[in-house]
PQR file with spaces between the fields and no chain letter, atoms N, CA, C, O and H, PARSE charges and radii, in Angstrom:
ATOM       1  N    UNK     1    -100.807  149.104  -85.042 -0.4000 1.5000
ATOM       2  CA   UNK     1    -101.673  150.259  -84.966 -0.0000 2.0000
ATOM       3  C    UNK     1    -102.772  149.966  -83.948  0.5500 1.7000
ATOM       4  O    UNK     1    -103.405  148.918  -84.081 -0.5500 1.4000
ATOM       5  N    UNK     2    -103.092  150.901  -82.816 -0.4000 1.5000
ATOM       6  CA   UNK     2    -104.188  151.126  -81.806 -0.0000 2.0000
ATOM       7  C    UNK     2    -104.865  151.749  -82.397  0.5500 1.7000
ATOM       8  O    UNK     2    -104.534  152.836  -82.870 -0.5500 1.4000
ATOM       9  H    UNK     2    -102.578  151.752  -82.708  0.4000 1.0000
ATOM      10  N    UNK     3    -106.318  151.071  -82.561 -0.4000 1.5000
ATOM      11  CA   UNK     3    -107.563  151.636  -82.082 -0.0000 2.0000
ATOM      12  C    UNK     3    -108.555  152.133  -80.733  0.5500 1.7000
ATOM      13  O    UNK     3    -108.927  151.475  -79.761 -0.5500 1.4000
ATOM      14  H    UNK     3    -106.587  150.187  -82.177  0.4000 1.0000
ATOM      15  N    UNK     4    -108.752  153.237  -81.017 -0.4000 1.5000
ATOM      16  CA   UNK     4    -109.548  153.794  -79.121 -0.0000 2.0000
ATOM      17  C    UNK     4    -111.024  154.135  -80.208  0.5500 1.7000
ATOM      18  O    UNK     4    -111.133  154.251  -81.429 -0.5500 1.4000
ATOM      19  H    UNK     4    -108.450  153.772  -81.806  0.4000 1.0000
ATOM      20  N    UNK     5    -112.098  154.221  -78.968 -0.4000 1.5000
ATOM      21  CA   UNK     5    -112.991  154.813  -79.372 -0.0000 2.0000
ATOM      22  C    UNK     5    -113.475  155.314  -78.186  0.5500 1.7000
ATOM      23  O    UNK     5    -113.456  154.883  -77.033 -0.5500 1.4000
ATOM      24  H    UNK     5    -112.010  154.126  -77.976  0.4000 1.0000
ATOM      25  N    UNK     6    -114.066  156.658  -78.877 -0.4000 1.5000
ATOM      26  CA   UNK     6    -114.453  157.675  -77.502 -0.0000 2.0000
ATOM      27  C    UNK     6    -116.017  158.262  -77.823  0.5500 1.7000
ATOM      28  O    UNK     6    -116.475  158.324  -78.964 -0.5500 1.4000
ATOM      29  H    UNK     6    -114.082  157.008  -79.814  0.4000 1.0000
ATOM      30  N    UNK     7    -116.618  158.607  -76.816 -0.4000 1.5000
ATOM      31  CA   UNK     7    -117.852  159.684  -76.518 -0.0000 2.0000
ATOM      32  C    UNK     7    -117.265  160.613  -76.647  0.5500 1.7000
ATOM      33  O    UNK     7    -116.355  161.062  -75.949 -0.5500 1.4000
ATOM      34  H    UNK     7    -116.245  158.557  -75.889  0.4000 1.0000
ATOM      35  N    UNK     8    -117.970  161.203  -78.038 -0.4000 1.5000
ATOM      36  CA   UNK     8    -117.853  162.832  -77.800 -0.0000 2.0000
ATOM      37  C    UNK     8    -119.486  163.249  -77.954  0.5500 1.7000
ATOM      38  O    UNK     8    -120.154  162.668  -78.810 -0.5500 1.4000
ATOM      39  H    UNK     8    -118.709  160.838  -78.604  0.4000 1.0000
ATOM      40  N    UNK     9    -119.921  163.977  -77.342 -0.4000 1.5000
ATOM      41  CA   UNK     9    -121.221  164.744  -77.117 -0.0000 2.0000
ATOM      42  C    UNK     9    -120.993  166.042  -78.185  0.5500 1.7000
ATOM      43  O    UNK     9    -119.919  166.612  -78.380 -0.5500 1.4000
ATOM      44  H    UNK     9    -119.379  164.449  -76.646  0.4000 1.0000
ATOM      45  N    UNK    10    -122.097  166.307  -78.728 -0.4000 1.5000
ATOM      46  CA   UNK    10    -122.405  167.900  -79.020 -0.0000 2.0000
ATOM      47  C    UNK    10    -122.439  167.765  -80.932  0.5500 1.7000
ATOM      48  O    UNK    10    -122.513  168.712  -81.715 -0.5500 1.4000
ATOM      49  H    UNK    10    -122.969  165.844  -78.570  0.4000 1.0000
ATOM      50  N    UNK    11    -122.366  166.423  -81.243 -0.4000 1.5000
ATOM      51  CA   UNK    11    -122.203  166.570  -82.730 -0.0000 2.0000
ATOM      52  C    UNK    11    -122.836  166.165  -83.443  0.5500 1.7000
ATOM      53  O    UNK    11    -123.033  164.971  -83.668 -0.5500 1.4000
ATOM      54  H    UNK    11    -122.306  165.654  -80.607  0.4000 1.0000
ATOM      55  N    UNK    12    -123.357  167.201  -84.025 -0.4000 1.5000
ATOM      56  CA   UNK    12    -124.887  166.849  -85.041 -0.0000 2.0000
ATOM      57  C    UNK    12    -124.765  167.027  -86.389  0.5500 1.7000
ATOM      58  O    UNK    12    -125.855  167.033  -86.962 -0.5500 1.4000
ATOM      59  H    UNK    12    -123.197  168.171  -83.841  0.4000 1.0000
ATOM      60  N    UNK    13    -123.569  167.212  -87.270 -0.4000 1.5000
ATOM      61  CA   UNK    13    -123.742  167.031  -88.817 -0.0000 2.0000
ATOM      62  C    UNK    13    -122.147  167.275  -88.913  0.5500 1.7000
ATOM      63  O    UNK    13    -121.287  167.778  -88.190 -0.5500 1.4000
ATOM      64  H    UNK    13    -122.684  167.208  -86.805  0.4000 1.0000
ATOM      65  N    UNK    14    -122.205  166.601  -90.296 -0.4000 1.5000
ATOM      66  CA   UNK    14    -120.998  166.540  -91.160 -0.0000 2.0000
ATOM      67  C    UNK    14    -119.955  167.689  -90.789  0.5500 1.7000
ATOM      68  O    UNK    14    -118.784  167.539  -91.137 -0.5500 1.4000
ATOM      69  H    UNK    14    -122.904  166.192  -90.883  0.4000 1.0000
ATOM      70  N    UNK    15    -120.324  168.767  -90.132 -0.4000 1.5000
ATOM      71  CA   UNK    15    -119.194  170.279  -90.059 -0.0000 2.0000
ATOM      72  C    UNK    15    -119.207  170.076  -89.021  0.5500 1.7000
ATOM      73  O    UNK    15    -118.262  170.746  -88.602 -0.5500 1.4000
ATOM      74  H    UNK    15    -121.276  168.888  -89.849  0.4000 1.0000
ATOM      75  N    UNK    16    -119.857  169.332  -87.795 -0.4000 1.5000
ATOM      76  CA   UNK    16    -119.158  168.973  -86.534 -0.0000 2.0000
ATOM      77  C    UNK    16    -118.298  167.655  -86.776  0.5500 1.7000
ATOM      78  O    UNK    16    -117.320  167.635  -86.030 -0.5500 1.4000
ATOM      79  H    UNK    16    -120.624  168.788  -88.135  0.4000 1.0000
ATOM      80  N    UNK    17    -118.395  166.551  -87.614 -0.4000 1.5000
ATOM      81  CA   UNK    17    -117.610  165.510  -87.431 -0.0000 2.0000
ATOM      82  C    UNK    17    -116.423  165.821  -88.048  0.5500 1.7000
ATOM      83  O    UNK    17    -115.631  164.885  -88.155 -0.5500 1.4000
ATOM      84  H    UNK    17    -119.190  166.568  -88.221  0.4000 1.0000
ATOM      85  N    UNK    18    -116.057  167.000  -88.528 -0.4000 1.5000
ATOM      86  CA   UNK    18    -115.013  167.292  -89.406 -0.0000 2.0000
ATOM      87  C    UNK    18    -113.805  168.319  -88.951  0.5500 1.7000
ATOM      88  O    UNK    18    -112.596  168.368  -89.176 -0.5500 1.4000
ATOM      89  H    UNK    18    -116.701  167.761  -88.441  0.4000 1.0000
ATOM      90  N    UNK    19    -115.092  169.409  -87.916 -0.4000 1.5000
ATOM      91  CA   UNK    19    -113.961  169.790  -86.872 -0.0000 2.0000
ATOM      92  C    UNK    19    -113.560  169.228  -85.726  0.5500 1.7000
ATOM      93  O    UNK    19    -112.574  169.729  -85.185 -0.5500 1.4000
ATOM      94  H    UNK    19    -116.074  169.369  -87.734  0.4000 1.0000
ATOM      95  N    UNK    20    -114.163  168.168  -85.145 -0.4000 1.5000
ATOM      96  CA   UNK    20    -113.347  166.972  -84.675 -0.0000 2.0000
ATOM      97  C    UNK    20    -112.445  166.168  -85.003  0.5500 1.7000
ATOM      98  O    UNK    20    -111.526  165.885  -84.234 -0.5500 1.4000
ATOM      99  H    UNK    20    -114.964  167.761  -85.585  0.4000 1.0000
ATOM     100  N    UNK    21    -112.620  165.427  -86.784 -0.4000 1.5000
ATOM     101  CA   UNK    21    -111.516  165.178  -86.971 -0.0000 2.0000
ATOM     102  C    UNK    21    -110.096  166.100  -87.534  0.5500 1.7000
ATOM     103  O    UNK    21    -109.004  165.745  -87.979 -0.5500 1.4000
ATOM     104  H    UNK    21    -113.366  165.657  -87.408  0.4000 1.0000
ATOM     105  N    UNK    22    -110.621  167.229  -87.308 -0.4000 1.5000
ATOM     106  CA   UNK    22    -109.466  168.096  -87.490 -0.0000 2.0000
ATOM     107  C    UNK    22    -108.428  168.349  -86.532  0.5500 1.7000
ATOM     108  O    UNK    22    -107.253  167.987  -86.582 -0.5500 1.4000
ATOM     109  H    UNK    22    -111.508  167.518  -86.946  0.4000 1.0000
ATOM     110  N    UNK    23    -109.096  169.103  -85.545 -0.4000 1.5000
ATOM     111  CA   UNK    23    -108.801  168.795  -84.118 -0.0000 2.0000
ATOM     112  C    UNK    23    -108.369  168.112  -83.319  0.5500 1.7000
ATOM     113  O    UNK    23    -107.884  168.512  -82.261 -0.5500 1.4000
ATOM     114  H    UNK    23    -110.051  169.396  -85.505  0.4000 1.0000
ATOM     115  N    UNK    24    -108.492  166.574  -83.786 -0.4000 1.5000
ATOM     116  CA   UNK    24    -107.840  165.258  -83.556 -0.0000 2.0000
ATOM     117  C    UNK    24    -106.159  164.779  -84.483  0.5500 1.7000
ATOM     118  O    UNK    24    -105.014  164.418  -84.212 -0.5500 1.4000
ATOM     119  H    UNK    24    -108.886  166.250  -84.646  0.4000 1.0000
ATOM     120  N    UNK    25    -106.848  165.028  -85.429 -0.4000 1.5000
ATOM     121  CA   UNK    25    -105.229  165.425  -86.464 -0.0000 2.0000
ATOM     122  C    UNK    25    -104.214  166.049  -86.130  0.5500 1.7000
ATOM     123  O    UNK    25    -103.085  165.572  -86.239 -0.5500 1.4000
ATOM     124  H    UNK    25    -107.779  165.322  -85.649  0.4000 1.0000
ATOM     125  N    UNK    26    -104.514  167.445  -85.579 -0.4000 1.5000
ATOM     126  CA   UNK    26    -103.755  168.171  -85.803 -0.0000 2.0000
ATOM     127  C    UNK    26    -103.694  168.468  -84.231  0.5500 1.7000
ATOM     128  O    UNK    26    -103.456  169.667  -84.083 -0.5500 1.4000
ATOM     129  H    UNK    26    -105.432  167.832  -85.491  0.4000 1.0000
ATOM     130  N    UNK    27    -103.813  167.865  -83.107 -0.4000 1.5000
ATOM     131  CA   UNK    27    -103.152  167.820  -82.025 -0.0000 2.0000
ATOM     132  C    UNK    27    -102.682  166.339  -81.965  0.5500 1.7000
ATOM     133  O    UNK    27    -102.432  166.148  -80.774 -0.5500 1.4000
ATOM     134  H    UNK    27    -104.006  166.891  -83.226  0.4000 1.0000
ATOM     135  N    UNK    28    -102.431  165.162  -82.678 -0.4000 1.5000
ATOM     136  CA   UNK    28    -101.881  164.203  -82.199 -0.0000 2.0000
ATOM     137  C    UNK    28    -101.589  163.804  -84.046  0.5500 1.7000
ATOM     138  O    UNK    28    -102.471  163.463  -84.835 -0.5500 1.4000
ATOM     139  H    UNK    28    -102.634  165.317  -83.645  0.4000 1.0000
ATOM     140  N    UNK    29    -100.129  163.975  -84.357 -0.4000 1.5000
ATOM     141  CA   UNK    29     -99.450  163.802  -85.893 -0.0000 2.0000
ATOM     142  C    UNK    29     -99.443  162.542  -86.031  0.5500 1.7000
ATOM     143  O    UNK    29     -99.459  161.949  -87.110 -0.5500 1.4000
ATOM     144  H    UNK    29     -99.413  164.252  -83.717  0.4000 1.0000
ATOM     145  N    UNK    30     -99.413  161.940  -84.691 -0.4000 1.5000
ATOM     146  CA   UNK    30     -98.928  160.314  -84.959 -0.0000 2.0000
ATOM     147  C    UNK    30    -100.568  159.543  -85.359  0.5500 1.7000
ATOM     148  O    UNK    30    -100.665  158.336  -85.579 -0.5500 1.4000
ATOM     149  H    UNK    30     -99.401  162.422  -83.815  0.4000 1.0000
ATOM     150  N    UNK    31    -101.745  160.492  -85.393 -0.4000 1.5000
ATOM     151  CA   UNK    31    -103.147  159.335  -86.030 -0.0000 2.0000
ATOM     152  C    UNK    31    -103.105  159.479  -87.327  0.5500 1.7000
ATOM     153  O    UNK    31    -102.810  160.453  -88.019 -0.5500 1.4000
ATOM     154  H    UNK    31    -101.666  161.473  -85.214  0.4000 1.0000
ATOM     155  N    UNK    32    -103.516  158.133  -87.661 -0.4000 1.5000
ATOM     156  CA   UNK    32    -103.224  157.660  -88.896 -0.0000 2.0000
ATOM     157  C    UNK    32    -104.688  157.683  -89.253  0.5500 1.7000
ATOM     158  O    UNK    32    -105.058  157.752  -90.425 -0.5500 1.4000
ATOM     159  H    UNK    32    -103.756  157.342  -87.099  0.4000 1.0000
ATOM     160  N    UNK    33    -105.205  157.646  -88.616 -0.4000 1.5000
ATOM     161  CA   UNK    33    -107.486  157.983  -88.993 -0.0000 2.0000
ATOM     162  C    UNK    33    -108.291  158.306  -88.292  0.5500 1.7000
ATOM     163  O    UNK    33    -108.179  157.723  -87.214 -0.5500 1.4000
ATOM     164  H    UNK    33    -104.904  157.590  -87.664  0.4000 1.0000
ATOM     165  N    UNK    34    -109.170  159.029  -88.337 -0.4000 1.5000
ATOM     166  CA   UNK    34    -110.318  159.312  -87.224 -0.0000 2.0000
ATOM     167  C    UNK    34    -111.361  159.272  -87.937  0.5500 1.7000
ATOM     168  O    UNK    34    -111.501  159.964  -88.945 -0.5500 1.4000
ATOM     169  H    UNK    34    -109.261  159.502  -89.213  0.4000 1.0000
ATOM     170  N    UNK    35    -112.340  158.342  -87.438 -0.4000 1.5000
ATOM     171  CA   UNK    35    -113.851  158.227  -87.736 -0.0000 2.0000
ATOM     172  C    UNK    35    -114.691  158.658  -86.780  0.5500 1.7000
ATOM     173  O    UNK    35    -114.696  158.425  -85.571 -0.5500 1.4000
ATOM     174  H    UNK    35    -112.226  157.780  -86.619  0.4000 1.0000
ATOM     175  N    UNK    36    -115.469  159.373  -87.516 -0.4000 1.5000
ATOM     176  CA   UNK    36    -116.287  159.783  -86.730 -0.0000 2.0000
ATOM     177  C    UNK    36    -117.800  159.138  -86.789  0.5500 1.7000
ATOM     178  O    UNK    36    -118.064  158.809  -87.946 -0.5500 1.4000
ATOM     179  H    UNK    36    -115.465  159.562  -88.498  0.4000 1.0000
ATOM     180  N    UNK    37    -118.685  158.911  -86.021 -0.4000 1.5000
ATOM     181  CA   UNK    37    -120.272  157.977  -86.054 -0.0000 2.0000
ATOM     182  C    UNK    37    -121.042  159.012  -85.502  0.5500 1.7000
ATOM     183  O    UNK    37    -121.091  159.046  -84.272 -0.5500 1.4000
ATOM     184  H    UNK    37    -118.470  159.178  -85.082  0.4000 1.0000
ATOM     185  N    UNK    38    -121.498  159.644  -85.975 -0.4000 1.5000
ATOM     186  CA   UNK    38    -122.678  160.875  -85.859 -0.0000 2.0000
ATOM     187  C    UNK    38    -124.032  160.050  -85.145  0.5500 1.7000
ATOM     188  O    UNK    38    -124.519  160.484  -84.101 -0.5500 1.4000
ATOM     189  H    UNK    38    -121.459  159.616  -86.974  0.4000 1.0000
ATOM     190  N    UNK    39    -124.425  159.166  -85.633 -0.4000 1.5000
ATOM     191  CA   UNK    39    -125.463  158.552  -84.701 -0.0000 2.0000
ATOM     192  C    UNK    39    -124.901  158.047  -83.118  0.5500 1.7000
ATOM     193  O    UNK    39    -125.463  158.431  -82.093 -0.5500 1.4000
ATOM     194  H    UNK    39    -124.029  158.814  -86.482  0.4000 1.0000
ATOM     195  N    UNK    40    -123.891  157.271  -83.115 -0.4000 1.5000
ATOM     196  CA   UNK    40    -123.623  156.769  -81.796 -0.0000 2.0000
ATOM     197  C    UNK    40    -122.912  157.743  -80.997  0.5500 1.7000
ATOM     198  O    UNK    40    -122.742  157.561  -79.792 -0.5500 1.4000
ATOM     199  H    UNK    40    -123.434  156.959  -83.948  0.4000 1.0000
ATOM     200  N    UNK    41    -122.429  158.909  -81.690 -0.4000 1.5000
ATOM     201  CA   UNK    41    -121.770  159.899  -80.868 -0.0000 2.0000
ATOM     202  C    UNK    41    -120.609  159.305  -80.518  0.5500 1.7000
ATOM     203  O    UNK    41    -120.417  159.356  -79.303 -0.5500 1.4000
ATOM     204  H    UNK    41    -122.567  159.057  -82.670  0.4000 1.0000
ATOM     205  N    UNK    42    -119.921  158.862  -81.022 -0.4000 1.5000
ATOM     206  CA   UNK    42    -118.486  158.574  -81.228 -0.0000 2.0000
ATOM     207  C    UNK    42    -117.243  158.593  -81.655  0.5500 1.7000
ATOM     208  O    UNK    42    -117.155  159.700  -81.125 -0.5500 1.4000
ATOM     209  H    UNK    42    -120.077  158.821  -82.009  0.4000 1.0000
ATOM     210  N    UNK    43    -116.090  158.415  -82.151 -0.4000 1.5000
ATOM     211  CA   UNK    43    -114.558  158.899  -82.259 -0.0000 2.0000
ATOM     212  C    UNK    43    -114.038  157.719  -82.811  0.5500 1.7000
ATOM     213  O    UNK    43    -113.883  156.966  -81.849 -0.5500 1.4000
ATOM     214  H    UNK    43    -116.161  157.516  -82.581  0.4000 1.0000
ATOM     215  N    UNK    44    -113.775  157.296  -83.572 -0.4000 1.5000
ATOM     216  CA   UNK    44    -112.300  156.151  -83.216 -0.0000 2.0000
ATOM     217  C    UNK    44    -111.588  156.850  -84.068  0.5500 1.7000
ATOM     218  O    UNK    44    -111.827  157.473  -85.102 -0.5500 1.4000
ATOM     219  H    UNK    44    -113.900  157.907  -84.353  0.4000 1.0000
ATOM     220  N    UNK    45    -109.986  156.454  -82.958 -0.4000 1.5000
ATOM     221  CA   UNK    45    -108.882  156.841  -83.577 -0.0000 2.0000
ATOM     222  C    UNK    45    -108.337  155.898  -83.712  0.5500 1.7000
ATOM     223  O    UNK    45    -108.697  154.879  -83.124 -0.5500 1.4000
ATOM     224  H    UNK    45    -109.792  155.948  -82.118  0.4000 1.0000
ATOM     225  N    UNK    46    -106.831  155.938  -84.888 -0.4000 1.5000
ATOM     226  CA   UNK    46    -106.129  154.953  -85.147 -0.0000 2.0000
ATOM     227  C    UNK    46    -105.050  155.933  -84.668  0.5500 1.7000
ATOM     228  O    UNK    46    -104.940  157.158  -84.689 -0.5500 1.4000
ATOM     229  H    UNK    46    -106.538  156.766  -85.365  0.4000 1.0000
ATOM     230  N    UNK    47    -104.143  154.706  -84.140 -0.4000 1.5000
ATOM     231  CA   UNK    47    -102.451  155.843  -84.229 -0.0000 2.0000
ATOM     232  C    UNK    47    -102.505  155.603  -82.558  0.5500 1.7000
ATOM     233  O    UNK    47    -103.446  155.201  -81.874 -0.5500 1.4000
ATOM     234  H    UNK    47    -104.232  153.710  -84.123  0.4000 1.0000
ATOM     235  N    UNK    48    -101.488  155.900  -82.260 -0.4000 1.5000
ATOM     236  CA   UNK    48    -100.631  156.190  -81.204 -0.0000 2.0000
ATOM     237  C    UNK    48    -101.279  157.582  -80.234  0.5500 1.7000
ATOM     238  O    UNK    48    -100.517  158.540  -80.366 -0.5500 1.4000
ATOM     239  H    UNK    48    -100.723  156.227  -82.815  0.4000 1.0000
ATOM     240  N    UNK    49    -102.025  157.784  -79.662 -0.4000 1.5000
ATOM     241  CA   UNK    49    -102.289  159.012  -79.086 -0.0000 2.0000
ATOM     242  C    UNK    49    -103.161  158.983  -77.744  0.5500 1.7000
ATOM     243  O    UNK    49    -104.312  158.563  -77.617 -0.5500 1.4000
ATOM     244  H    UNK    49    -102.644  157.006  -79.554  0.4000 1.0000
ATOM     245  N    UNK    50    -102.254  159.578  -76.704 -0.4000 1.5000
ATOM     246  CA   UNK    50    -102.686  159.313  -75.339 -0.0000 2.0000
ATOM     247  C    UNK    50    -104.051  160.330  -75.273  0.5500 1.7000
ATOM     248  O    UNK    50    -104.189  161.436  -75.794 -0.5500 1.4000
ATOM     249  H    UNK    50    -101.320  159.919  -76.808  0.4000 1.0000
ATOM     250  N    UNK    51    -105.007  159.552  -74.443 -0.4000 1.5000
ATOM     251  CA   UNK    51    -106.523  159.838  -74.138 -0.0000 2.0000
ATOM     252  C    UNK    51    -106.537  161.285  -73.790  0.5500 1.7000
ATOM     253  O    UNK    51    -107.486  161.991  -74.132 -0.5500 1.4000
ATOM     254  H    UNK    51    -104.894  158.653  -74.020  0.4000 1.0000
ATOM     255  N    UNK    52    -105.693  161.677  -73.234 -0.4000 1.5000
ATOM     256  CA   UNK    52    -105.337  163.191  -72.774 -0.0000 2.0000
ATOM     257  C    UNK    52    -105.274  164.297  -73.795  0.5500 1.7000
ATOM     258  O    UNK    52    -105.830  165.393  -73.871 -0.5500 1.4000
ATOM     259  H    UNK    52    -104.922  161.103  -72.956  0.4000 1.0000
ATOM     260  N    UNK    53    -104.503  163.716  -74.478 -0.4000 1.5000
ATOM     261  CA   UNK    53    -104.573  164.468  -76.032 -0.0000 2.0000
ATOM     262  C    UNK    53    -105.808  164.686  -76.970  0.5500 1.7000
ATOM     263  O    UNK    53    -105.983  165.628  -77.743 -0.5500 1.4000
ATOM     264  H    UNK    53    -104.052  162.826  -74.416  0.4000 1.0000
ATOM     265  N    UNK    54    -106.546  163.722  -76.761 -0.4000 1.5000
ATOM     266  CA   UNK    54    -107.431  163.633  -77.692 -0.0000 2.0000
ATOM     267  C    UNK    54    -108.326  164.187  -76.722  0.5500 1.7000
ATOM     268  O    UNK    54    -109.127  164.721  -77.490 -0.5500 1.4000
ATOM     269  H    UNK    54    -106.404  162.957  -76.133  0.4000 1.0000
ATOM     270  N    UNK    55    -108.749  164.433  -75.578 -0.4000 1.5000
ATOM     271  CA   UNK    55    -109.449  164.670  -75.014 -0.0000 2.0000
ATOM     272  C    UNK    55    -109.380  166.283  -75.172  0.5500 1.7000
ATOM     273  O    UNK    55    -110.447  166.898  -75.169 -0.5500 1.4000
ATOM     274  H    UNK    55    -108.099  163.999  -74.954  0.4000 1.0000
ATOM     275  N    UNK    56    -108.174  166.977  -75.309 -0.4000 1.5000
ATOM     276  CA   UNK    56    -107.793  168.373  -75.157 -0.0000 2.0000
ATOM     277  C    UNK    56    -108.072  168.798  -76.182  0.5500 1.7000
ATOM     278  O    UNK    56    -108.159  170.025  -76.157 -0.5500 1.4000
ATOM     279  H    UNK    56    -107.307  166.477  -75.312  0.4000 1.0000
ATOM     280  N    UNK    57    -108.358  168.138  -77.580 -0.4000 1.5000
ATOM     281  CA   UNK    57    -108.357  168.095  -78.510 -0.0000 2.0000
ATOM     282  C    UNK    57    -110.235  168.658  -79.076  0.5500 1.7000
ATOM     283  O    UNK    57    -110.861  169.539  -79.665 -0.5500 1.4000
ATOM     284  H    UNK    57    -108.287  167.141  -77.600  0.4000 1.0000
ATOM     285  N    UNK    58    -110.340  167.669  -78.517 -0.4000 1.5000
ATOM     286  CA   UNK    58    -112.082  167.750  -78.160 -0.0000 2.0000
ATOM     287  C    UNK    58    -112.955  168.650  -77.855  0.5500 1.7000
ATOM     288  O    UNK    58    -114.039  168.963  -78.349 -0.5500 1.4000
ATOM     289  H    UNK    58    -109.832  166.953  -78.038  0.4000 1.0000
ATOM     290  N    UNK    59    -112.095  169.190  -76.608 -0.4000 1.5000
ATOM     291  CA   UNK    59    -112.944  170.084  -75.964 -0.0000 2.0000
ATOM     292  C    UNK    59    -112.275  171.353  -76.603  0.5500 1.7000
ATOM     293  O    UNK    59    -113.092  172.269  -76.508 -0.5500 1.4000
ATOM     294  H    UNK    59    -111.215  168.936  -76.207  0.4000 1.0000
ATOM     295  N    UNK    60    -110.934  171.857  -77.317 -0.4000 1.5000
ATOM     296  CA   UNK    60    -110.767  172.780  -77.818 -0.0000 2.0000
ATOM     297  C    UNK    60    -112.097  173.394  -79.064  0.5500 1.7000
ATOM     298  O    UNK    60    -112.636  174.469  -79.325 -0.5500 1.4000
ATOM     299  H    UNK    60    -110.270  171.113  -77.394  0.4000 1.0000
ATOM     300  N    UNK    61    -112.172  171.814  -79.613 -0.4000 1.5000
ATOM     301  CA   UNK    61    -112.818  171.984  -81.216 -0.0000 2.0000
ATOM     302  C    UNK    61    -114.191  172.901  -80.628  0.5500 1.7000
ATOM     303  O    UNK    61    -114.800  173.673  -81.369 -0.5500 1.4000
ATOM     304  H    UNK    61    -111.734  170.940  -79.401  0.4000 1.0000
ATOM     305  N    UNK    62    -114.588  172.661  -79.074 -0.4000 1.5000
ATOM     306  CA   UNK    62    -116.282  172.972  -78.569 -0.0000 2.0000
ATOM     307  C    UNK    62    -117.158  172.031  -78.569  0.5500 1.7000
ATOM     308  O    UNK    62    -118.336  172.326  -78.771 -0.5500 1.4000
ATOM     309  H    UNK    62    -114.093  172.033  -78.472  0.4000 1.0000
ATOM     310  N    UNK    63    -116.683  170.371  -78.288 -0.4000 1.5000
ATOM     311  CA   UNK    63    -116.985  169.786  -78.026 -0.0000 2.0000
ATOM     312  C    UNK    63    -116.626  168.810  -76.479  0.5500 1.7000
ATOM     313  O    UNK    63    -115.505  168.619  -76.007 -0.5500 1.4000
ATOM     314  H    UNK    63    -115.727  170.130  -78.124  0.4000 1.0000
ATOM     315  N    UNK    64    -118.002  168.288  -75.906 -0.4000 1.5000
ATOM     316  CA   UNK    64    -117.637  167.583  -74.814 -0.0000 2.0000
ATOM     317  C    UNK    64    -117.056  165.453  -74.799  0.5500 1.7000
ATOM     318  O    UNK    64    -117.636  164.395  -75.044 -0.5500 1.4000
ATOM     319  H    UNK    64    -118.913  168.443  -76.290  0.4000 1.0000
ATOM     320  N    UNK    65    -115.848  165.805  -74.424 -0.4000 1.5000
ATOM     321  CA   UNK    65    -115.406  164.580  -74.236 -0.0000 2.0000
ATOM     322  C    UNK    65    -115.955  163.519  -73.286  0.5500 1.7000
ATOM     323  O    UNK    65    -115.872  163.822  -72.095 -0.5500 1.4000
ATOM     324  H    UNK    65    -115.377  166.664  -74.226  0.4000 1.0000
ATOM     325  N    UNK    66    -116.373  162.611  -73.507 -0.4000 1.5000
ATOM     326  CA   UNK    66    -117.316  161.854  -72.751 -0.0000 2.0000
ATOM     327  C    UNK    66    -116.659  160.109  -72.439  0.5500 1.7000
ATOM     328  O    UNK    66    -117.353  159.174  -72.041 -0.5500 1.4000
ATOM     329  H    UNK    66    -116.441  162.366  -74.474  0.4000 1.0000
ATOM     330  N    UNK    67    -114.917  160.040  -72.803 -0.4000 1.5000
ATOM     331  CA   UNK    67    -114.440  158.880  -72.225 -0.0000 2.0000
ATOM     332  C    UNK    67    -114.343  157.860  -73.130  0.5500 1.7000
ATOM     333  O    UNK    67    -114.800  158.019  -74.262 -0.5500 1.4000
ATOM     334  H    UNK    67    -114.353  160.800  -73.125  0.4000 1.0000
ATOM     335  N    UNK    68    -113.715  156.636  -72.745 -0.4000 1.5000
ATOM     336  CA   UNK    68    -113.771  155.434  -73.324 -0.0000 2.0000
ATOM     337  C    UNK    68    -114.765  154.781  -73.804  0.5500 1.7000
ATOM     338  O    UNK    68    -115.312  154.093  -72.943 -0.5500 1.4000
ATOM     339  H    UNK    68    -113.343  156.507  -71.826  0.4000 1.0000
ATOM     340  N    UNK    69    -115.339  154.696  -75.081 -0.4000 1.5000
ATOM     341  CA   UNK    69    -116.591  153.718  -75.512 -0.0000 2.0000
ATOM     342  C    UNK    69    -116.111  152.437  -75.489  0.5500 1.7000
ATOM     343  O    UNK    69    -114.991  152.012  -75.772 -0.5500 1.4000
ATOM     344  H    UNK    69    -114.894  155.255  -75.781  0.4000 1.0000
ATOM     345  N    UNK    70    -117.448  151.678  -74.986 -0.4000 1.5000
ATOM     346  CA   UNK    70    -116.826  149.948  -75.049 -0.0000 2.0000
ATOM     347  C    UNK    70    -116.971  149.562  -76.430  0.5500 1.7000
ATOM     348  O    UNK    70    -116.633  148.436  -76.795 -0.5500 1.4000
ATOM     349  H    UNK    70    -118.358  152.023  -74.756  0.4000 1.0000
């Protein structure tokens, strides 16, 4: 199992980290978890799912994708 973690911008409470991880779910079947970090403005996914996806994913929910976190 891969872990990624990403910048996402624009998310300020529990009903934004939730339509992200929805959004993340349900455009890529193969993640097995998404956490979301409301302070650091961040993503990690578990699972199999190219950056592209999750990125499309992102910006559908009305949020801005902001790349690879180190």
């Amino acid at each position: 199992m891969t872990d990624s973690r990403y910048h996402v911008a624009g998310m300020t409470c529990g009903g934004c980290a939730r339509s992200v991880e929805l959004a993340i779910r349900e455009a890529a079947p193969s993640v097995t978890a998404v956490t979301v970090d409301l302070e650091a403005g961040t993503v990690t996914v578990s699972g199999a799912a190219e950056a592209a996806v999750i990125e499309q994913a992102v910006d559908d929910a009305g949020f801005t994708f902001g790349g690879r976190a180190a």
